[in-house]
Every structure is written in C-alpha cells, then in structure tokens.
TORLUM-934415 format. One line per field, with one value per residue: x, y, z of N, C-alpha, C in turn; chain; residue number from 1; residue in one letter. Coordinates in steps of 0.1 Angstrom, whole numbers, always signed. Layout:
<pts>
n_xx	[X; ...]
n_yy	[Y; ...]
n_zz	[Z; ...]
ca_xx	[X; ...]
ca_yy	[Y; ...]
ca_zz	[Z; ...]
c_xx	[X; ...]
c_yy	[Y; ...]
c_zz	[Z; ...]
kette	[A; ...]
nr	[NUM; ...]
rest	[A; ...]
</pts>
This chain:
<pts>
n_xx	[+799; +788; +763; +751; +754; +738; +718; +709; +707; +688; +667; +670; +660; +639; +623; +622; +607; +587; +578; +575; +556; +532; +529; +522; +500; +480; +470; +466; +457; +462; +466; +474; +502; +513; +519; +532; +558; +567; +570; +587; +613; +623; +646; +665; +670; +674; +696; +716; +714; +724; +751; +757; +753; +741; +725; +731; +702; +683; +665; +648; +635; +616; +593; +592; +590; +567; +549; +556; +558; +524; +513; +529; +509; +493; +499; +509; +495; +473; +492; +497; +469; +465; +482; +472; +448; +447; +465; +502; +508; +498; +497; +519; +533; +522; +536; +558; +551; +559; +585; +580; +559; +578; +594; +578; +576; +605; +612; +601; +596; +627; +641; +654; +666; +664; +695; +697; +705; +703; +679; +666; +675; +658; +633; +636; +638; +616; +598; +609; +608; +579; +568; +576; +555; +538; +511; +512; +484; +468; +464; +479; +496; +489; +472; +482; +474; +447; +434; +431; +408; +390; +396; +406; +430; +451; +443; +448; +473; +480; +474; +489; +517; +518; +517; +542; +558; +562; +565; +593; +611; +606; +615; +642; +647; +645; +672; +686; +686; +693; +704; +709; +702; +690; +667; +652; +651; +634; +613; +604; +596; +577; +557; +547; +539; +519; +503; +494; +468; +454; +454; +443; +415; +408; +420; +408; +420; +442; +463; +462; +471; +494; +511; +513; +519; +545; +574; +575; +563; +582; +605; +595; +593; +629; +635; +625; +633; +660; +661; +655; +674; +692; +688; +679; +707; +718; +701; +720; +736; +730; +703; +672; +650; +667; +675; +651; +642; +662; +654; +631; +641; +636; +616; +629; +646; +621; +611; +633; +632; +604; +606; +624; +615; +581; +583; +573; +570; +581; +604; +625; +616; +612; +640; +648; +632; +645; +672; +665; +660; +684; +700; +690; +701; +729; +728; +719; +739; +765; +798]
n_yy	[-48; -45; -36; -56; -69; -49; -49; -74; -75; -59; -72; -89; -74; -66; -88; -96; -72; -79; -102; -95; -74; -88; -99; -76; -68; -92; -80; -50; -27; -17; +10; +20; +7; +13; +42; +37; +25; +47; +67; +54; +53; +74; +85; +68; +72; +101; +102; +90; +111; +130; +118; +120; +142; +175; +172; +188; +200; +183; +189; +176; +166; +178; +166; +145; +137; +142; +130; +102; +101; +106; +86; +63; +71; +59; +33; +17; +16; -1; -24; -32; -36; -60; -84; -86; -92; -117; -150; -146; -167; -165; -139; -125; -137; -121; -99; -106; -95; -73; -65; -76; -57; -37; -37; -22; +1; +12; +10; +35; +56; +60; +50; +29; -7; -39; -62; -90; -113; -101; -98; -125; -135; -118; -128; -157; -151; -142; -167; -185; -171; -167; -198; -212; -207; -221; -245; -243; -231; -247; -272; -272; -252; -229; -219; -197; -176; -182; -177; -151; -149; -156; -146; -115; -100; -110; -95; -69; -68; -76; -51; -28; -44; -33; -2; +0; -5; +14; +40; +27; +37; +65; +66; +60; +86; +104; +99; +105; +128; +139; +123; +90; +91; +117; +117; +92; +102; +130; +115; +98; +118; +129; +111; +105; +129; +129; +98; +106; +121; +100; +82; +94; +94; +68; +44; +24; +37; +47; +59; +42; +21; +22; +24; +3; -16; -4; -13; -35; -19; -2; -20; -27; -3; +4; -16; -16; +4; +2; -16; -1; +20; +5; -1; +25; +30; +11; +16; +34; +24; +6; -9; -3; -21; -43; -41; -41; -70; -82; -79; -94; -120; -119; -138; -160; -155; -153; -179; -194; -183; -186; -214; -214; -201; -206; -231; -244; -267; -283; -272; -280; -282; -255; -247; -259; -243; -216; -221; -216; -189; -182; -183; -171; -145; -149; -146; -119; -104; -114; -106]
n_zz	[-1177; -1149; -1152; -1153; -1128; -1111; -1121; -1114; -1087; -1081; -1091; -1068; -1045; -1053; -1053; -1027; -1014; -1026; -1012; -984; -992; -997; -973; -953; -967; -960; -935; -937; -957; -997; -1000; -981; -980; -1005; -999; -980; -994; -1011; -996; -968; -982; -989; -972; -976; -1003; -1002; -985; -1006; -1025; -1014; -1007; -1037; -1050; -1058; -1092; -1130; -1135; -1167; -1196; -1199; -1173; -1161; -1170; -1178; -1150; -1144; -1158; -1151; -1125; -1126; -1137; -1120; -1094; -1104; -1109; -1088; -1066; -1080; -1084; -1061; -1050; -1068; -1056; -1037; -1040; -1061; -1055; -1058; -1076; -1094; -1103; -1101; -1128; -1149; -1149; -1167; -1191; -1194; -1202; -1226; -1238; -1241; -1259; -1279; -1268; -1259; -1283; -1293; -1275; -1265; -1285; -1289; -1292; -1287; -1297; -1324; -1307; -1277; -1279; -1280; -1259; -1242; -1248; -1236; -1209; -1205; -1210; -1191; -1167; -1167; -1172; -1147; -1130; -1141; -1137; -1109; -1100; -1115; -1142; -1172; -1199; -1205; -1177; -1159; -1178; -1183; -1159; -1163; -1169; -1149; -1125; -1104; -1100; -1120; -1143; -1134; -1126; -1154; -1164; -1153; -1160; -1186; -1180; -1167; -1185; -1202; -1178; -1171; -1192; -1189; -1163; -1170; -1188; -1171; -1157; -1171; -1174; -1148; -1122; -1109; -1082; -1077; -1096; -1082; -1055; -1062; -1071; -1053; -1035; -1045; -1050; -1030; -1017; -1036; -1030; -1005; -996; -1008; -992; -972; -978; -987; -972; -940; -912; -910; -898; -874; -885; -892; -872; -859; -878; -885; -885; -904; -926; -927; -938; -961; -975; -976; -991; -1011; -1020; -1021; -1044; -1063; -1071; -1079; -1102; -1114; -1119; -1130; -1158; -1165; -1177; -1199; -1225; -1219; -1220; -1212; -1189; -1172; -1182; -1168; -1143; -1141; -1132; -1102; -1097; -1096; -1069; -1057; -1054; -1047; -1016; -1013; -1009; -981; -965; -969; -973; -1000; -1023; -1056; -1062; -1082; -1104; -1105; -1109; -1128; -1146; -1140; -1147; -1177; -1176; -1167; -1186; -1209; -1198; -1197; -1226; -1232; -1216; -1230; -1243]
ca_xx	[+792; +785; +749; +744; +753; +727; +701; +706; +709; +673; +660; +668; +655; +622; +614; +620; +602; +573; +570; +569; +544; +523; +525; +514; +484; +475; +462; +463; +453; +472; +469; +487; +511; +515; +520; +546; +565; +574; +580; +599; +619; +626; +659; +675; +677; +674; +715; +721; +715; +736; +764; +761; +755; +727; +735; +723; +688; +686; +655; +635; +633; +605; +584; +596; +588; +553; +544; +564; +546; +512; +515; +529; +501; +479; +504; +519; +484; +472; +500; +492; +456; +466; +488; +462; +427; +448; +477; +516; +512; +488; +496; +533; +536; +516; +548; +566; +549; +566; +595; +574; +556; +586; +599; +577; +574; +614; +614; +590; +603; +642; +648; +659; +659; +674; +696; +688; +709; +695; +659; +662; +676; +644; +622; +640; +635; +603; +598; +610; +595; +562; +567; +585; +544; +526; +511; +508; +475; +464; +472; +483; +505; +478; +465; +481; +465; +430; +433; +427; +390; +379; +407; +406; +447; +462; +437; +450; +486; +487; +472; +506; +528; +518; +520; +555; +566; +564; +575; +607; +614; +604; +627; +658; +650; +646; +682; +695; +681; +694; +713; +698; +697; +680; +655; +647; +645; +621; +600; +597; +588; +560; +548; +547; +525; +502; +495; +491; +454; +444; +454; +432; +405; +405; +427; +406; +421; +456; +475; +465; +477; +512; +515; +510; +531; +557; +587; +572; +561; +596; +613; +589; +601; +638; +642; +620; +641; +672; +659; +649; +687; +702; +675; +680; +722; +721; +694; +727; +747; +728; +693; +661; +646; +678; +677; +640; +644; +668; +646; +622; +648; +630; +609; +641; +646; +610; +612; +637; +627; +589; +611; +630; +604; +570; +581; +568; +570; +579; +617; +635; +611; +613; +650; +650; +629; +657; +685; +663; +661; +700; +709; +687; +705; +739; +733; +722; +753; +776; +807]
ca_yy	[-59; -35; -33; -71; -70; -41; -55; -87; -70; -48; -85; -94; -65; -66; -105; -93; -63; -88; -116; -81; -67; -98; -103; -65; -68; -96; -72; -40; -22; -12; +27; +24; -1; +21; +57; +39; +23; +59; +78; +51; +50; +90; +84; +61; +80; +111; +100; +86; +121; +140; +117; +117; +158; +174; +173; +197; +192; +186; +197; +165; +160; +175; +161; +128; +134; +146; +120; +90; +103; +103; +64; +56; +73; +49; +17; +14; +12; -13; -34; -36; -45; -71; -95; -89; -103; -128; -159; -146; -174; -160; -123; -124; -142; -114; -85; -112; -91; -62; -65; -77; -47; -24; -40; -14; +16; +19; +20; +46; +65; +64; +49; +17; -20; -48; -68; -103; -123; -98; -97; -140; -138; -114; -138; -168; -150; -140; -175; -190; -167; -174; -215; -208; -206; -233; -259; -240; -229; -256; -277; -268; -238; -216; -215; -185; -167; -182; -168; -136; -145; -159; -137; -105; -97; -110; -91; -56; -69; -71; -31; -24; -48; -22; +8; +2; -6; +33; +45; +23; +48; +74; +68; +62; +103; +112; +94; +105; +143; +141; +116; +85; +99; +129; +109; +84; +113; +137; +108; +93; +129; +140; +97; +103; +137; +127; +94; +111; +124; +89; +77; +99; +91; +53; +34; +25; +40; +46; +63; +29; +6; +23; +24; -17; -22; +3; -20; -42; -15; +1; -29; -24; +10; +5; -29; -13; +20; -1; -20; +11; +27; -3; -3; +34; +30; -4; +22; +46; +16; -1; -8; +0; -31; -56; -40; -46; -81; -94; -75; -101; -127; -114; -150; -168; -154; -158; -192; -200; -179; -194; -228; -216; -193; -216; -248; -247; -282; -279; -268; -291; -281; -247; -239; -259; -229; -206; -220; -208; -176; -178; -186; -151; -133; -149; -137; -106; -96; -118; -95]
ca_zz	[-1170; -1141; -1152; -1150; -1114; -1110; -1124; -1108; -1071; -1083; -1089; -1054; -1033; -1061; -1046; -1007; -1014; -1028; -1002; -974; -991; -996; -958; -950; -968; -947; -925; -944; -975; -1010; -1002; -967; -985; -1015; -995; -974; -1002; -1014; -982; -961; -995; -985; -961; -984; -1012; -997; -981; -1017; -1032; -1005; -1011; -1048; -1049; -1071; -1110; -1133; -1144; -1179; -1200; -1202; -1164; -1152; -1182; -1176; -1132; -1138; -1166; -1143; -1113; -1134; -1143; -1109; -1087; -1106; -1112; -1078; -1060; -1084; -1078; -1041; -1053; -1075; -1051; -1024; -1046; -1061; -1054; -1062; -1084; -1108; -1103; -1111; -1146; -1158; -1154; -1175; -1203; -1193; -1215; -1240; -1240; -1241; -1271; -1289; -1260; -1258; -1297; -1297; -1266; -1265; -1300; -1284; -1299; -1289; -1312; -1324; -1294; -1262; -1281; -1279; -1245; -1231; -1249; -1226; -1193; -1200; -1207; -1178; -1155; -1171; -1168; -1130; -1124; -1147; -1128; -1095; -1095; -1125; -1148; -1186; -1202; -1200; -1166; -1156; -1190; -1177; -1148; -1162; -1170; -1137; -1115; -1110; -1100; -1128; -1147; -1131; -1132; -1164; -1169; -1147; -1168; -1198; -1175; -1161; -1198; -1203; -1169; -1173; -1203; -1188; -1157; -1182; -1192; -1162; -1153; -1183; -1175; -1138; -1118; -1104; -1069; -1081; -1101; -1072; -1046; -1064; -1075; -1041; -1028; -1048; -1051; -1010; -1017; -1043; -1025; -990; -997; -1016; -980; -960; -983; -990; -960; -934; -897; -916; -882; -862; -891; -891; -861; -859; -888; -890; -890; -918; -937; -933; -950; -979; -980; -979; -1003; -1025; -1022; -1031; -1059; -1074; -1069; -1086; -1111; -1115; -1118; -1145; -1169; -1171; -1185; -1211; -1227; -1203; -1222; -1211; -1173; -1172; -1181; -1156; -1131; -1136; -1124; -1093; -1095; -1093; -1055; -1053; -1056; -1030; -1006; -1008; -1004; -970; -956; -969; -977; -1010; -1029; -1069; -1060; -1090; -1120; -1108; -1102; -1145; -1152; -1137; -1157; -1188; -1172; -1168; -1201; -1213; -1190; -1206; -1244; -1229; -1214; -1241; -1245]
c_xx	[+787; +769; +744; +738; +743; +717; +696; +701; +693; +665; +659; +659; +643; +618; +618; +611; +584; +566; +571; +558; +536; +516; +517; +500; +473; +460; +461; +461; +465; +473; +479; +500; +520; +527; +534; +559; +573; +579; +586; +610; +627; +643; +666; +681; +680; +697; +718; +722; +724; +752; +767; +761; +743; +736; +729; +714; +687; +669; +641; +630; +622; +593; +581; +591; +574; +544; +546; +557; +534; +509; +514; +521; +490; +484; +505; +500; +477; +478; +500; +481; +459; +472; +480; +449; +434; +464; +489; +515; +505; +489; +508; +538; +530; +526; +559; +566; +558; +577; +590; +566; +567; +596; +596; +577; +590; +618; +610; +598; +615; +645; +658; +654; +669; +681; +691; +694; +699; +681; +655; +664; +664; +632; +624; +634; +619; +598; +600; +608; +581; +560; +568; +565; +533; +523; +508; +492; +460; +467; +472; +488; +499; +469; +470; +470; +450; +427; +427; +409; +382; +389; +409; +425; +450; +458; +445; +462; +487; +486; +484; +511; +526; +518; +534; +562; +568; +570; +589; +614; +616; +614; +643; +656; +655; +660; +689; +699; +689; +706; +706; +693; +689; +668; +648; +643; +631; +610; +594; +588; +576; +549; +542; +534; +515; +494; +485; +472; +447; +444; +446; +419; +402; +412; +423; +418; +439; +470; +475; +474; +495; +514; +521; +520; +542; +569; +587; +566; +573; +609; +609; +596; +618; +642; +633; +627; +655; +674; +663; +668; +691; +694; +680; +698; +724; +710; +703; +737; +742; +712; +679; +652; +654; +677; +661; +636; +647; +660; +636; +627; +642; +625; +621; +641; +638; +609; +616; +634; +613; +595; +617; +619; +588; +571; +575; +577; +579; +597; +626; +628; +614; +628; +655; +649; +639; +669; +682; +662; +679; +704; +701; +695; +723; +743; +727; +732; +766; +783; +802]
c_yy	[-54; -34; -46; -74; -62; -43; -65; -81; -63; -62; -92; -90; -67; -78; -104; -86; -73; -93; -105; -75; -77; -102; -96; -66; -79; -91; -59; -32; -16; +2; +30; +22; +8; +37; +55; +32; +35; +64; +66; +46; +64; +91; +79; +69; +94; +110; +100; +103; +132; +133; +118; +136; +157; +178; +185; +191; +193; +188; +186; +162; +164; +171; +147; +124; +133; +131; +104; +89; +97; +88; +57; +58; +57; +33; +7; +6; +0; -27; -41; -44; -61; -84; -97; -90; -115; -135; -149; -155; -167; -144; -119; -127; -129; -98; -93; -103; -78; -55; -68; -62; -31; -27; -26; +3; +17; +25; +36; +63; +68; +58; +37; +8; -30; -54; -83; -115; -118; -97; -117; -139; -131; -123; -155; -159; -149; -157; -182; -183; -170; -189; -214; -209; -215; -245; -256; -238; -242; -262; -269; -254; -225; -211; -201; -178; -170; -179; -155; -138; -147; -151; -124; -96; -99; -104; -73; -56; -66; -58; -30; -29; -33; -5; +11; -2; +5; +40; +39; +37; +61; +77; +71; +79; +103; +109; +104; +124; +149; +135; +106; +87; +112; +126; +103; +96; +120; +129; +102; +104; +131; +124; +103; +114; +135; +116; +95; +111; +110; +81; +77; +93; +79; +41; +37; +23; +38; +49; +50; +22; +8; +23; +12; -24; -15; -4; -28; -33; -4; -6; -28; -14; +11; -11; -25; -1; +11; -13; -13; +20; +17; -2; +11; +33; +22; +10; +31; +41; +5; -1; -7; -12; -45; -54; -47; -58; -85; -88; -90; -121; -126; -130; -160; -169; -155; -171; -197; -190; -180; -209; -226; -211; -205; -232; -250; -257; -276; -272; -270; -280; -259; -238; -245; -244; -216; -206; -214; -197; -170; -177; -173; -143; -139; -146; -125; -100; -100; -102; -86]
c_zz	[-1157; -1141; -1149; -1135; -1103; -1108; -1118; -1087; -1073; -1081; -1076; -1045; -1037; -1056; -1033; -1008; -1016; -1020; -988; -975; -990; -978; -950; -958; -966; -938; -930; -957; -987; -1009; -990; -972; -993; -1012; -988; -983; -1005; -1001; -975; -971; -991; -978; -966; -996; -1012; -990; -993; -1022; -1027; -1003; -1026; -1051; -1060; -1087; -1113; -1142; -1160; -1185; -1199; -1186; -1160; -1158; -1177; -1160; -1134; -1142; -1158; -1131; -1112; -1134; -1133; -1096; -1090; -1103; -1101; -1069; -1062; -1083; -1068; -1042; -1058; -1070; -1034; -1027; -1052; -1056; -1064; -1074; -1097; -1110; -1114; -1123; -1154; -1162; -1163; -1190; -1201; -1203; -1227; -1251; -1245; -1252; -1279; -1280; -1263; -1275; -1297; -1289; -1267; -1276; -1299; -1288; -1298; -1301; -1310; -1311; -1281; -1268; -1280; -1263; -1240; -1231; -1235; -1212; -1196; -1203; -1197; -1169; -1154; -1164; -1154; -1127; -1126; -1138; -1114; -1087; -1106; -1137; -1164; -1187; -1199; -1192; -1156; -1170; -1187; -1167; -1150; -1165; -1160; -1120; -1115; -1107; -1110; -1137; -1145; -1133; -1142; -1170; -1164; -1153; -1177; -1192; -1174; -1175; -1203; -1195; -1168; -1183; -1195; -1173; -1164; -1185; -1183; -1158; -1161; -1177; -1156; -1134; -1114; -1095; -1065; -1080; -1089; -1059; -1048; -1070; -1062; -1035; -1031; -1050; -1039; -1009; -1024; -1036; -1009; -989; -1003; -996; -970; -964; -987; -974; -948; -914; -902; -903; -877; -870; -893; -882; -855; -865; -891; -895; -902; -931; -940; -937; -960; -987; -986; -990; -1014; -1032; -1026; -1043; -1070; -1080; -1077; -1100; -1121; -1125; -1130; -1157; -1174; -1179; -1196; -1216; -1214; -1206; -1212; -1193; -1163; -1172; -1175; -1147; -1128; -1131; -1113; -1085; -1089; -1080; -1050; -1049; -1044; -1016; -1005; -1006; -992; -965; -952; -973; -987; -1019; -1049; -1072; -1079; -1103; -1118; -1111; -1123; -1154; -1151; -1143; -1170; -1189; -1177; -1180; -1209; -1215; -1195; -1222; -1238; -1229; -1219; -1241; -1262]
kette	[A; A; A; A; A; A; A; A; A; A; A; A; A; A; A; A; A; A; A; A; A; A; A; A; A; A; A; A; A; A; A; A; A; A; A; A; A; A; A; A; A; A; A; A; A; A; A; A; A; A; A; A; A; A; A; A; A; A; A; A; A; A; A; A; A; A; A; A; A; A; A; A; A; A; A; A; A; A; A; A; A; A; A; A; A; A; A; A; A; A; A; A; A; A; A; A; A; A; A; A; A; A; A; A; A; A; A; A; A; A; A; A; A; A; A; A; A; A; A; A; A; A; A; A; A; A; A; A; A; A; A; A; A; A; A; A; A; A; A; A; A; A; A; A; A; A; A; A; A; A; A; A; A; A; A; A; A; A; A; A; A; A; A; A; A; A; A; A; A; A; A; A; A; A; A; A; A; A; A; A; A; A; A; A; A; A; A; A; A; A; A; A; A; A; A; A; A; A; A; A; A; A; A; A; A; A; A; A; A; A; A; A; A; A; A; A; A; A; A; A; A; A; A; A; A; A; A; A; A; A; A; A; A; A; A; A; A; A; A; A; A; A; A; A; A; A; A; A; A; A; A; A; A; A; A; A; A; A; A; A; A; A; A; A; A; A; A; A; A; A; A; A; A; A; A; A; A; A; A; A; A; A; A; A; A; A; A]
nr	[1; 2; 3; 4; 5; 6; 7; 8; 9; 10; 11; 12; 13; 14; 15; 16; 17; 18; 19; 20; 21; 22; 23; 24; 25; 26; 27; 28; 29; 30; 31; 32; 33; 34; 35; 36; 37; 38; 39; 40; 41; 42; 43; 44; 45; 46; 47; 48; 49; 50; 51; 52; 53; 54; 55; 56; 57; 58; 59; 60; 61; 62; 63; 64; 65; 66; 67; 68; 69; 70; 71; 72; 73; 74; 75; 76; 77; 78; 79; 80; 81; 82; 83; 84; 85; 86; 87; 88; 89; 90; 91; 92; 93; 94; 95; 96; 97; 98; 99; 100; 101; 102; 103; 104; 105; 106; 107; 108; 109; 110; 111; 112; 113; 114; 115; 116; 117; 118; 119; 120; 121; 122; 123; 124; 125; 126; 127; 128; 129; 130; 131; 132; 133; 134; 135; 136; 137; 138; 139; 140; 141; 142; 143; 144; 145; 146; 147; 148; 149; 150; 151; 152; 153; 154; 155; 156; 157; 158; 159; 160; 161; 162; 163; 164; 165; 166; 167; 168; 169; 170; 171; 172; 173; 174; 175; 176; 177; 178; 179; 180; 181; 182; 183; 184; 185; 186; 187; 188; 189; 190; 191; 192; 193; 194; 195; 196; 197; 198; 199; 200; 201; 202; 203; 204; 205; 206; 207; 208; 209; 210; 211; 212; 213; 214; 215; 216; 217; 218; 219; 220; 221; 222; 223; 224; 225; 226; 227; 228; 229; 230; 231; 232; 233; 234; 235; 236; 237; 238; 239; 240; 241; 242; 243; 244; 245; 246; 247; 248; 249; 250; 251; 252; 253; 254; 255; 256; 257; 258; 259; 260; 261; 262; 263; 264; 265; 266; 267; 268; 269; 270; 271; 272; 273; 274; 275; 276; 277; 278; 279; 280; 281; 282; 283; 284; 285; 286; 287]
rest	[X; X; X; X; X; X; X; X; X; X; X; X; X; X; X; X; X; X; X; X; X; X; X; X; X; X; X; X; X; X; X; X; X; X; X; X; X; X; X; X; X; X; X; X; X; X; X; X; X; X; X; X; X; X; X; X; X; X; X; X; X; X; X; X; X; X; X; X; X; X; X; X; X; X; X; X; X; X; X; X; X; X; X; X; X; X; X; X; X; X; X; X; X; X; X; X; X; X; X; X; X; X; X; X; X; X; X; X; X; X; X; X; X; X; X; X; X; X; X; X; X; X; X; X; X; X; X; X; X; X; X; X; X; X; X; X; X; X; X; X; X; X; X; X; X; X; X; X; X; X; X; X; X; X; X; X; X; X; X; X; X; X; X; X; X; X; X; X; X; X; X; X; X; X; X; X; X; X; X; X; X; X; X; X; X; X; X; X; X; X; X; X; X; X; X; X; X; X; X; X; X; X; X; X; X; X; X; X; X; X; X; X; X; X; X; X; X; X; X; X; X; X; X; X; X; X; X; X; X; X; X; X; X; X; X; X; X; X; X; X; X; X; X; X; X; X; X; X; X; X; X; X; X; X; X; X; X; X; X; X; X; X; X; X; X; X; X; X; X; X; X; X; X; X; X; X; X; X; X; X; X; X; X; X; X; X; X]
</pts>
C-alpha cells in the first residue's frame, strides 16, 4: 500500500506545481518555465541521489534516458504552452487520457495490463477528473472535447497526454535500470542542457525574467522535483498504468485550492466528482 501513498503525495505536488506555473506564465514564457522546471529540480534530487548512493546501471538505462529525454524536450514545453493559450479548465481534462492511452503503450512496452477491477477503477478516475471540468467553460458532456476545435491548449495537451503515456514507461525502465534518484537526477541534468539553448533562442530577455521570478520559478522547480521522486518511488512498487492514474487525482487538490486561493464557485458538484475518483483509487489498491 506504500505505492498508494506515493502516488497520492505525486498527485499533490503535480496540482501545486500547476496553479505555480499557471501564475508564472502570467508574465513569462513556457521555455523559461520549462528550463527552470528541470534545473531548479537539480538540488533536490541531486541530495536524494547522495543520500540514496549510485546503483548499478543496468543495460536498458541509457536507452530509456535518451528516448525519455527525447519526448520530454518536446512534451514539457508544450505543456507550458498549453495552460498559457488556454483556461486550466479546458487544458487539464485532456491528460485524463493519459491512462487511457497507456492501456495499450504499457502493454506493448513493459508487458503490463491491468486486471479487470484496477482497469474499472482507471476508467472511474479518468471519469471523474474529466466531469471535475464539465460545465466550467460550457454547458454539456462534451465541452471540454469541443474545445479542442475552437482551442488551441487542449488541442496540444492532448499531443502530451499521448506523449507522456510512453515516457511514463520509459521512466519505469529507467527505474527499473537504475534507482529513482539516479533516474530523476540524470534526467533533470541533460532536460536542463538540452533546454538551455531552446532558452537562448526563443525566451524573450531570459536573465531579466529570472531574475524577477526566481522564487516562483524555484517552487515550480522543487514541487515538481518532488512529485517526480514520489512518482519515480510508487513505479518501483506496482503498475506504471495504476501510478499514473492516481496521479491525476491532481484535479482533486486542484479543485480546493482554486476554492481557498480563487474562490471558485461549483465546490459541492465538484468534490461528487472526487468521491468517483476515490472509489477508482479504492479497487485499485483493493488487497
């Protein structure tokens, strides 16, 4: 049950990590955002790996770093993009598919497949995270999904849902192949150098804007750095499908913290949506 508590803690930091970045790009762009996600991520796991010690690398790891890298030069940025052209509301339902997607990527990739209880419970969360949004930006089931033709976020989101439904996997190797503090270290490193140059080249007056933001873009850094750790830690104790799922509990903490922070209205119907979440996340982790 160790992994529950994991996953659930990854789900926390992932809806801080959200309503931080949403605020930084405000005023600044998805390549600053992006570059300092990974490197003020550097310190955290960079301690994590010196108290955990180095493992020995096993054969799949640097397959799995280059490839995971690869995905997330592209994924991470987009992400940024996508909750700064459109509304949280219409962006987020669209990683709901995530797990949907990885129904057939972890087959394929690790030879992973839920059974028929945790494949009904992923369908509930992603369910009630989905609903957790209907109604916000208009009426009927399907106003997130029509979003995507006159929106262009939930549009990009959902390329990242189906991106990160592969890098999940491909973290699990790398876990599998290292340690997580390994994994999380040498992915933050080389994220930090490949996005460095997208930095110089697309983010306008990048020295001023950190300079301005540093403290808010070093909470992005470290709640997304210990998302990722718990995230990392639950993939060594059960399906990378089932960890993936509660992740998107995320909305849950979303929720009430746009009710204490913004005052947002819709509390009652949304916190229903959450118990169907909960009850997922209870035939999941059934003994």
């Amino acid at each position: 049950m160790l992994w529950l508590f994991l996953a659930l803690g990854t789900a926390f930091f992932e809806a801080l990590k959200d309503v931080l970045s949403k605020g930084q790009l405000q005023e600044g762009d998805e390549y600053l955002l992006a570059w300092s996600y990974s490197s003020m991520g550097l310190p955290l796991t960079g301690a994590y790996l010196w108290w955990e010690g180095i493992p020995q690398i096993g054969d799949g790891f640097l397959l799995a770093l280059s490839c995971g890298v690869g995905l997330n030069l592209v994924a991470v940025p987009l992400y940024m993009r996508a909750i700064k052209a459109s509304d949280l509301s219409l962006t987020l339902p669209m990683l709901t598919f995530t797990p949907l997607f990885m129904l057939g990527t972890s087959r394929l990739m690790l030879g992973e497949f839920p059974d028929l209880w945790g494949g009904l419970g992923m369908i509930l969360i992603m369910a009630g995270a989905y609903a957790m949004y209907i109604g916000r930006e208009g009426p009927g089931i399907l106003a997130p999904i029509q979003a995507l033709w006159r929106e262009p976020g939930p549009r990009i989101m959902l390329f990242v849902a189906l991106l990160w439904s592969i890098s999940a996997n491909l973290d699990k190797i790398g876990v599998v192949n290292s340690s997580p503090a390994c994994w999380l270290f040498c992915f933050f490193t080389v994220m930090s150098l490949g996005l460095f140059p997208v930095v110089l080249l697309k983010s306008h007056r990048p020295l001023a804007n950190l300079r301005r933001n540093f403290k808010g873009l070093l909470l992005v850094g470290l709640t997304g750095a210990l998302a990722l750790i718990l995230q990392m830690w639950a993939l060594t104790l059960t399906l990378a499908a089932y960890v993936v799922s509660i992740k998107r509990i995320s909305v849950v903490f979303g929720v009430v913290f746009g009710h204490i922070v913004f005052q947002e209205q819709g509390l009652l119907r949304r916190l229903v949506c959450a118990g169907l979440m909960v009850f997922g996340v209870a035939l999941i982790s059934r003994p």
